[in-house]
N, C-alpha and C positions, 0 to 999 in steps of 0.2 A: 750047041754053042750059039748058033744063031739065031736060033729060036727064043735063048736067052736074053741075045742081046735086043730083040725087038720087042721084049714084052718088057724091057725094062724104058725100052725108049719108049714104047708104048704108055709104060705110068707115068715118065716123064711128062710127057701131051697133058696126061690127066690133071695130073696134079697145079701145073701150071696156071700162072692169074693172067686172069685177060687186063690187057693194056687199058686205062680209061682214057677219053678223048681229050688233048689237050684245048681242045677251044673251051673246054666247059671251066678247066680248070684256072687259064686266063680270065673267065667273064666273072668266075669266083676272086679273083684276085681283086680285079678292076675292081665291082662294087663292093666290096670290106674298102679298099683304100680312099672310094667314093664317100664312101658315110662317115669315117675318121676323118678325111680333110674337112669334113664342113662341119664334123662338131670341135675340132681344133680351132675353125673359125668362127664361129660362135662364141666361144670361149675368149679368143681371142679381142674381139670386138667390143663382148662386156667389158673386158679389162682397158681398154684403148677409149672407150668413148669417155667418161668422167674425163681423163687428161685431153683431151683433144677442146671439148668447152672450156677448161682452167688455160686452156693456150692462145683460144682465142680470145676469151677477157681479158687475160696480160696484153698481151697485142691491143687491143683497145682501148688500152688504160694510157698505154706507153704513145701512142697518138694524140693524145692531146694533154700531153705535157708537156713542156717547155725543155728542148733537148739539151739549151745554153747551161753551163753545170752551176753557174750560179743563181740561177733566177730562182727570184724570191725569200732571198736572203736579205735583200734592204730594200726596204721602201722606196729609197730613192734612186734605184738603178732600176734600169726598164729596157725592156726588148721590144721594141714595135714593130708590128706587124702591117709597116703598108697596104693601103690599097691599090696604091698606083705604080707600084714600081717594088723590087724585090733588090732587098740587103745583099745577099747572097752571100760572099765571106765577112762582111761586117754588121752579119745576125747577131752573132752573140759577142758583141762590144756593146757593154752597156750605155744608155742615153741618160742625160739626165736634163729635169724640167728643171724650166726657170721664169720668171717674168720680171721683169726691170717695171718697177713701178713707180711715177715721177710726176710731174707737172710741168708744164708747157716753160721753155726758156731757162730751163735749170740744167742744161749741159747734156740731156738724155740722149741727144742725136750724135754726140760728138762719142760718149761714152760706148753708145751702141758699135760703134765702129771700132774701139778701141777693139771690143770682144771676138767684133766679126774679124778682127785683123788675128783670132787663134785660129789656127788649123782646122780644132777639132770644134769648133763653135759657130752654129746656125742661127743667128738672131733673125728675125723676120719682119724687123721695122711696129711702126704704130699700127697694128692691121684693125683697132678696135675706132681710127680718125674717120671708118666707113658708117654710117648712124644705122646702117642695116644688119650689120652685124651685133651690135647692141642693144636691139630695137626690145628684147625681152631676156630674161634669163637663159632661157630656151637657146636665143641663137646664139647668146653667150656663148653658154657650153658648150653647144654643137662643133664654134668653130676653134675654141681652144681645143676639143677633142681631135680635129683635122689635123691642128697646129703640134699635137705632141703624140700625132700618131706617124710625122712625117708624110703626110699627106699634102701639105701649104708649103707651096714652091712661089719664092722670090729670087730676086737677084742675088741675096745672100745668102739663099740657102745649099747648104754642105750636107745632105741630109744623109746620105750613103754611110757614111763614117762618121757623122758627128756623136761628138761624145758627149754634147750639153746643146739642148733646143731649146728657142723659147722666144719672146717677142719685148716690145716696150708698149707702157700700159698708164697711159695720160689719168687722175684722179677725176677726172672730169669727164670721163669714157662711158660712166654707166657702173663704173667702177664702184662707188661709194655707196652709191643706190643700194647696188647688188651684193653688198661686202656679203650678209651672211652665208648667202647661198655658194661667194666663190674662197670664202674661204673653208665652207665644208670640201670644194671640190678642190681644193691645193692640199689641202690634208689627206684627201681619201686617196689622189692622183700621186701624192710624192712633187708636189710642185716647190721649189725655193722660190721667194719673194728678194728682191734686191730695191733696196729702195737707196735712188738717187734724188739728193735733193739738194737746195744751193744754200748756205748759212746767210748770206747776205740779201734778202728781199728784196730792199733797192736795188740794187743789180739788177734784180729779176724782174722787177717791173720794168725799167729803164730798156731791156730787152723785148720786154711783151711790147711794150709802146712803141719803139722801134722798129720791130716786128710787121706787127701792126699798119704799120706806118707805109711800109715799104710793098704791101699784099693792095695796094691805090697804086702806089707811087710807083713803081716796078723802074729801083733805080738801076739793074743793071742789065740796060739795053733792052727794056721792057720786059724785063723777066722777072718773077717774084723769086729770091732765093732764102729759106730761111735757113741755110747753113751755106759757105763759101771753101772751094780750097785752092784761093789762091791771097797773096797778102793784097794785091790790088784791087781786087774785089770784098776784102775787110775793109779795106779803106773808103772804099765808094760809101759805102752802107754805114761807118761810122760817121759817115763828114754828119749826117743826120742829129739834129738832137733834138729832144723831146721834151715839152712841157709838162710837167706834172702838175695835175689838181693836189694845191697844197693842201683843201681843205678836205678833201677825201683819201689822202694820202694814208692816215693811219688806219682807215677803215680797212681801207685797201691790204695793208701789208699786217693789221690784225688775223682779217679775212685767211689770209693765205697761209698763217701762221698755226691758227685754229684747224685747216685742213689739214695740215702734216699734220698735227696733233693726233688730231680722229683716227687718220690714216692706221699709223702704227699702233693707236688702242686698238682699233680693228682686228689689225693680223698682228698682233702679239703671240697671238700660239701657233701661228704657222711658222715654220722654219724660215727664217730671214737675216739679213744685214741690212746693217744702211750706213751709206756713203752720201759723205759731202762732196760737191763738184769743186770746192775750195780746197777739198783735203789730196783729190785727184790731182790739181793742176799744179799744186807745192809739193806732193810728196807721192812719185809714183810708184813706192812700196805699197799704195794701197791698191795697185792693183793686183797685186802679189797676192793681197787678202782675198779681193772678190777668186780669183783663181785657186783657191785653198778651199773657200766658201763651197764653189762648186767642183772641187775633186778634181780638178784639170795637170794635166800635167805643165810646170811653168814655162811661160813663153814672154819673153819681151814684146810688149803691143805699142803698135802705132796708129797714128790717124792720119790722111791728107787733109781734114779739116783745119781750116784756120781759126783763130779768135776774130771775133767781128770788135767787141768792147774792151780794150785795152790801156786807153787813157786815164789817168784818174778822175775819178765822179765828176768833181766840180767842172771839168770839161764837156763832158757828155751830158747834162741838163742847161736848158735855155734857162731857168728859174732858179739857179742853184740856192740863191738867198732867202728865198720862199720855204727850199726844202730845208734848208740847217735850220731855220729857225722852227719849223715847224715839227723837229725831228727832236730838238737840243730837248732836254732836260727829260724824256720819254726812255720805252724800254728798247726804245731802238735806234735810240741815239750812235750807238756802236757801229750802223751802217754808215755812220758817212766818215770814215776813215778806215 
């Protein structure tokens, strides 16, 4: 019996499988899992790279568009991109151009003020009375480009929130000279034109020569003022009166006549209005218009300007009997009443 049981333990031994070593068995693990993860990666990478260049094109598309949700829907609404100074929350409040285009002594200073008196409106005076800034089309451009990039800082300028920029633009600036070239660039720009001008000529001479008069004379206190805002300083400046050359006199206000004329054939296809200084000073719904003109929300405007010329004509001319007669049975007989 014992005998038995040792020769069965004994086949037992025989029979039995030898243990294999487990390091082999881990280093087989490791590299099968080694060679799967990197052709998983592989795979993986072909599939990933085409979308990864379509993410970074998106991404560089979306960089240089304009993020304002409306830009580019009207011509005349604009987002400018300072160089001197950053919008910050009144980036996407749309701007809009403009230029007050007039003649000397036709109300343009008083009018300007009227504008400057909106919240949201930058006027920037006569910037074009510098002859250097005029001196070719070239610096034309240049500095209207400054001016309606919000770059041209005055005393009036609101440029952070303004909702309408723009300046006033004498016919006599280089303006007329230049008409083709600046009216391709109000068209291409979204610029509105306002054209201020005075119905009555005489007036507006009687203003120039007074004008005039006072840039020698410097009657208030040695000081040349061509605009006042007090009534005793209109009064200094009206005591003045002026002689008119009777016999040059129609040339004179043909002259002046013929220029508005040109003017508005000029920029007929550019976007505009035009206002009389006569129509302003009787009936201040029209400024309600120019406010409509340029998309403003309405605002009652005022000026500290005073009127210098207030009397009737025959007052304010040393020669009055020279002008009626000279004026009477003509097309501009109408000015002297």
């Amino acid at each position: 019996m014992s005998e038995e049981i040792c020769f069965l333990n004994k086949d037992t031994l025989v029979i039995k499988t030898p243990k294999k070593s487990p390091l082999i068995l881990r280093m087989v693990v490791l590299l099968f899992a080694m060679v799967c993860g990197v052709y998983i990666c592989l795979i993986c990478l072909k599939q990933i790279k085409p979308h990864t260049k379509a993410k970074f094109l998106s991404i560089k598309v979306i960089e240089h568009q304009n993020s304002c949700p409306f830009s580019g829907h009207d011509l005349y609404m604009h987002y400018p991109q300072p160089q001197t100074f950053t919008r910050e929350e009144c980036g996407c409040n749309p701007v809009r151009y403009f230029a007050i285009l007039s003649m000397q002594r036709s109300g343009s200073g008083w009018f300007e003020t009227l504008l400057n008196n909106h919240t949201n409106v930058s006027s920037n005076g006569e910037i074009f009375s510098v002859k250097e800034r005029r001196i070719n089309i070239s610096s034309i451009l240049k500095t209207m480009d400054k001016v309606y990039n919000l770059d041209w800082f005055t005393s009036a300028s609101k440029n952070e929130c303004s909702a309408a920029v723009g300046f006033k633009w004498m016919l006599n600036q280089g303006l007329m000279e230049h008409h083709e070239e600046i009216v391709e660039y109000f068209k291409k720009k979204g610029v509105s034109a306002i054209f201020l001008f005075r119905r009555n000529l005489l007036r507006r001479m009687i203003s120039v020569l007074a004008n005039s008069y006072d840039k020698d004379a410097k009657l208030l206190n040695g000081t040349h003022k061509s605009h006042v805002h007090s009534p005793l300083e209109a009064q200094i400046l009206a005591n003045y009166k002026p002689k008119i050359n009777a016999t040059l006199m129609i040339k004179e206000l043909n002259k002046a006549n013929e220029t508005t004329t040109r003017a508005l054939e000029y920029f007929k296809s550019t976007r505009h209005i035009v206002v009389y200084y006569e129509d302003v000073i009787n009936n201040r719904t029209k400024l309600k218009d120019v406010q409509e003109f340029l998309r403003l929300p309405y605002r009652e405007l005022k000026s500290r300007q005073v009127r210098i010329h207030t009397a009737p004509l025959w007052e304010q001319v040393q020669n009055w009997a020279d002008v009626k007669d000279g004026l009477n049975g003509t097309s501009f007989e109408t000015f002297l009443h």
